[in-house]
N, C-alpha and C positions, 0 to 999 in steps of 0.2 A: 158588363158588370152591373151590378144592383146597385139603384139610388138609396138614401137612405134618408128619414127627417134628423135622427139624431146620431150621433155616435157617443160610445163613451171610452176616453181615452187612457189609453194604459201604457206600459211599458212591455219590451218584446219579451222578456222572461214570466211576463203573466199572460200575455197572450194567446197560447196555448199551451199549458201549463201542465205539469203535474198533479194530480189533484189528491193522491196520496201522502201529502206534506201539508201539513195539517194549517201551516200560515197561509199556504196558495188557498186551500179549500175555504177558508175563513172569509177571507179577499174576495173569492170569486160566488159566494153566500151573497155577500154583503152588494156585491155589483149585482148578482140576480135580481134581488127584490129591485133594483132601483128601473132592472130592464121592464121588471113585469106591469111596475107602473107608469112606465110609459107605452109599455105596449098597450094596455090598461088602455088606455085615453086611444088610440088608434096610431101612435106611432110607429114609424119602422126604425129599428134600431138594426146596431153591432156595437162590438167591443172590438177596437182596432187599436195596437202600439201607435203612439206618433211616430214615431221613428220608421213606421213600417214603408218602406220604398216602393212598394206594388199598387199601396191603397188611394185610389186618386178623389182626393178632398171635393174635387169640385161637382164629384154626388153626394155629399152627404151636407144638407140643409145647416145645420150647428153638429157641435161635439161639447160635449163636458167631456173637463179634465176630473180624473178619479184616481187610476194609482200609475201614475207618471215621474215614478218613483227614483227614477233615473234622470230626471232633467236636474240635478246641481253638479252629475258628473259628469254631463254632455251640455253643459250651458251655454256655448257659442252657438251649438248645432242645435239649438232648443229653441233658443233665440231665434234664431234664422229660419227655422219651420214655422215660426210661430207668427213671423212677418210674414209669411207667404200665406199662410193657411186664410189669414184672416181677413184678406180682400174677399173671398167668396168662402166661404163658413163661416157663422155665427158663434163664439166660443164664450163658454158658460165655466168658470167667471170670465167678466169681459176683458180682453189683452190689455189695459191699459191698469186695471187693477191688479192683474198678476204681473205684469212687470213691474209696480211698482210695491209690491209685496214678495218680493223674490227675493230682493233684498232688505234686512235687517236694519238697516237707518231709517224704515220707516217707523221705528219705533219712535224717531224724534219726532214725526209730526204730529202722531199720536199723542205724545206726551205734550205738545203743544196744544191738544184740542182739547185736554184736561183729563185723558186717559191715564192713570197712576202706573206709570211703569219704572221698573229699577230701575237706578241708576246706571245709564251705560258710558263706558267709556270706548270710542270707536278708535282701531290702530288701523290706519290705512295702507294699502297698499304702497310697498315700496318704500312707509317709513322706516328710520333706525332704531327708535326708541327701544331701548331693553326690557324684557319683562320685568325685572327689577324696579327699572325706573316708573312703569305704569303702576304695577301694585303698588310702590310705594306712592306714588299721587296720590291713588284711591283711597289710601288709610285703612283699608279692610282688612278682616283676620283673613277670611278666605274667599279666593273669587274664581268665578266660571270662566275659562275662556273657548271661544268659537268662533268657527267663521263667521261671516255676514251674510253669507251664501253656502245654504248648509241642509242637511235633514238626518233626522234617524241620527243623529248625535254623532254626525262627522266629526273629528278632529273636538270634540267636546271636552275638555280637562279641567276636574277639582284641583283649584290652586291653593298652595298655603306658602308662608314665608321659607319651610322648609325642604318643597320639593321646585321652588320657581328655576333653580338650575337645571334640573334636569329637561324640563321645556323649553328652555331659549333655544336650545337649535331648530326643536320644531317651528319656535315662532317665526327664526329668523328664515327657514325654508317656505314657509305657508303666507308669511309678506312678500316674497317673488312674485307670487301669483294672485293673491289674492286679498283681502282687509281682513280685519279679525276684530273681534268686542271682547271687556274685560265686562264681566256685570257680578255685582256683590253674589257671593253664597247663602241661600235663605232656607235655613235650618228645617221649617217647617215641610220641606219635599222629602226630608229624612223622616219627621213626624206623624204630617198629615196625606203625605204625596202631593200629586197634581193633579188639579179641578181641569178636565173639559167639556164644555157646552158647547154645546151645537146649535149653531142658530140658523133656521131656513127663512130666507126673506123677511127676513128683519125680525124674528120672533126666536127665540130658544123652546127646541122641542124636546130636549132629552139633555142628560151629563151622565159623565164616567171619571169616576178615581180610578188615578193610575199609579201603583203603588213598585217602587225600585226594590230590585231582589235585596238581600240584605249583604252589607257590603258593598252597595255598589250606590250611586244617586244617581243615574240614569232611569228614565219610567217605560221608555219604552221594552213593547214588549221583545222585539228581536234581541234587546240585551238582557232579557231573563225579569225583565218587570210582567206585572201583572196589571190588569185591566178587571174593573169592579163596577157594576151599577150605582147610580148615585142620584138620589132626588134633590134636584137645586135648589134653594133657598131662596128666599125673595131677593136679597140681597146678590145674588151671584144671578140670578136671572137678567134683573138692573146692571149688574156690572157687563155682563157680556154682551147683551141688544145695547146698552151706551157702545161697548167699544166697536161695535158694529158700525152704527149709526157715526162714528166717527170718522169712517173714511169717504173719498172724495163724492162717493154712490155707495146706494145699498147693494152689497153683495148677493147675490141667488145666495151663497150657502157658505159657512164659515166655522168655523172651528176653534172657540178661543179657550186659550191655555195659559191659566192662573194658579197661584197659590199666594198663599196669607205672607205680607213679608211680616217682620219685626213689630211691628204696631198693632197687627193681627188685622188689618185692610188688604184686602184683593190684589193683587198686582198683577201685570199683564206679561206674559211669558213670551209670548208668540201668539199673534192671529194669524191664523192660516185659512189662506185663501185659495192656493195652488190645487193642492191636492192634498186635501189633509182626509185622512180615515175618519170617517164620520159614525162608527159605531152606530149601524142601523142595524148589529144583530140583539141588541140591547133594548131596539125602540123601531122595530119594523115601520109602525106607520108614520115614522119620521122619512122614510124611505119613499114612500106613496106621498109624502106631504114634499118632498123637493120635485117626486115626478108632476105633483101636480103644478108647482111652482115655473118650472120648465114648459109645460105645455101652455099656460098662461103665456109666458116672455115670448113664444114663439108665434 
């Protein structure tokens, strides 16, 4: 079996994939440039699923995580790779920042190092609480609820006073298993959509508006959103290398995901550190600017 200095890690349904489905081609665009420049520099690469049971870790020097698009519906077994993998592989982001970014409570410490994020209210695993009783704490007209452990808009629902019945069973089925957050509804995702910046090693190289089909307030694009070029403003450059800079290390590469709340100030939607889509078919040499980041760290 061939050693390799990098891997870049995916999930098994991308791993050899279709390529006349035009999301896989997009995906596997987007993972190209990122091979070329590491090839670029004299690495040896592949693209291997974590998941995959053949592929043995202990030749390939590090891996970045890229579209591991599948570890919140395999999160024990995700977990447990991810412990093993990382006594001999070096993994990019490093395990101790993706585990603690996997979960959505990291919003709070966020919001303690002076990162503006909505107001969240977290329902825990295994509580009673009725959705009734959370919305009404909140005082909101209308709130989002979701997992803690979540992507691609799992289990994601616009709440208002008038459809909260219809969702209590789902609540009370999805606290068995797992927490969930109530956080305000911020009109402006309807208006202006959602800002992502991309920040490599501590710097923002690019951003994209992602705009919800209509009818719908979800951005991503698998639920029929659209995806736009966007020149960042000095102000959102600042807000996203701050909320960078706010975790416990600087991350090799990050993804943050904001929109304006009510005051018309930035707010922190989600940092993503896992595996978030970094939109390098929008800004190629942000692509060539993480390979070179990576060949740096190694």
């Amino acid at each position: 079996m061939d050693s390799h200095d990098i891997v870049i890690l995916t999930d098994a349904r991308y791993e050899k994939p279709d390529e006349a489905n035009w999301y896989v081609a997009q995906l596997l665009n987007e993972e190209r440039l990122l091979l070329a420049g590491l090839e670029a520099r004299g690495l040896r690469t592949a693209r291997v699923a974590w998941s995959n049971p053949d592929f043995d870790w202990s030749r390939t020097r590090a891996a970045v995580f890229r579209s591991t698009w599948d570890y919140f519906e395999r999160f024990a077994e995700f977990s447990a790779w991810m412990d093993r993998v990382e006594r001999g592989t070096r993994l990019f982001n490093a395990p101790e920042l993706v585990r603690w970014n996997v979960d959505k409570h990291y919003l709070r410490d966020l919001s303690v190092r002076g990162v503006n994020v909505p107001v969240t209210q977290f329902i825990e695993r295994g509580e009673t609480t009725t959705l009734r009783e959370a919305f009404a704490d909140c005082g909101w007209r209308e709130a989002i609820l979701k997992p803690a452990v979540s992507g691609a808009a799992r289990h994601t629902y616009r709440l208002t006073a008038a459809n909260l019945a219809t969702h209590e069973a789902v609540l009370r089925e999805l606290l068995r298993e797992e927490a969930m957050m109530l956080q305000p509804f911020l009109g402006s995702v309807l208006a202006q959509g959602e800002l992502s910046l991309i920040v490599i090693g501590g710097r923002c190289t690019h951003a994209v508006r992602k705009i919800a089909k209509p009818g719908d307030f979800r951005v991503q694009d698998d639920h029929g959103g659209t995806v736009h070029p966007h020149t960042p403003a000095a102000d959102e450059i600042t807000f996203a290398e701050s909320a960078v800079a706010a975790c416990a290390q600087v991350p090799l590469y990050a993804r943050v995901d904001a929109v304006r709340d009510d005051s018309g100030a930035l707010s922190l939607m989600e940092l993503e550190l896992v595996e978030p889509e970094l939109f390098f078919r929008f800004s190629p040499p942000a692509a060539d600017a993480l390979a070179a980041a990576i060949a740096e760290r190694m």
